[in-house]
C-alpha positions, 0 to 999 in steps of 0.5 A: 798089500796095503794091510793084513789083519791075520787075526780078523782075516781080511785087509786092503790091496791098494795100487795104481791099476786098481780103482781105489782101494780092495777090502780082501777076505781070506776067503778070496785068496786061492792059495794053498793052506793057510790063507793069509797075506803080507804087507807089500805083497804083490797079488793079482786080484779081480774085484767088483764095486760093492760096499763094505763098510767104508770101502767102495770094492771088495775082492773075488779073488786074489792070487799071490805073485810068485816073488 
């Protein structure tokens, strides 16, 4: 995770697989409970090109890596 905004529910993933930078909607996180992520937070994320705002890809889903 590059960024989380808990209070606005959504942030960017950045990482060298990866072909920019993600926008991440809470909605997109498979996890249990509460949907939120931590800053250097290492997840597995599908993503598609689709703009929102200033970003160039927005996440499908993004699943936690177990630490």
């Amino acid at each position: 995770m590059k960024f989380w905004q808990d209070d606005n529910g959504w942030g960017g993933i950045e990482g060298p697989d990866l072909l920019g930078d993600v926008w991440v909607h809470f909605s997109a996180i498979e996890m249990d409970g509460y949907h939120s992520l931590e800053v250097g937070q290492r997840v597995q994320v599908t993503y598609t090109r689709q703009d929102q705002e200033s970003w160039k890809y927005v996440a499908e889903t993004v699943r936690p890596v177990p630490r």
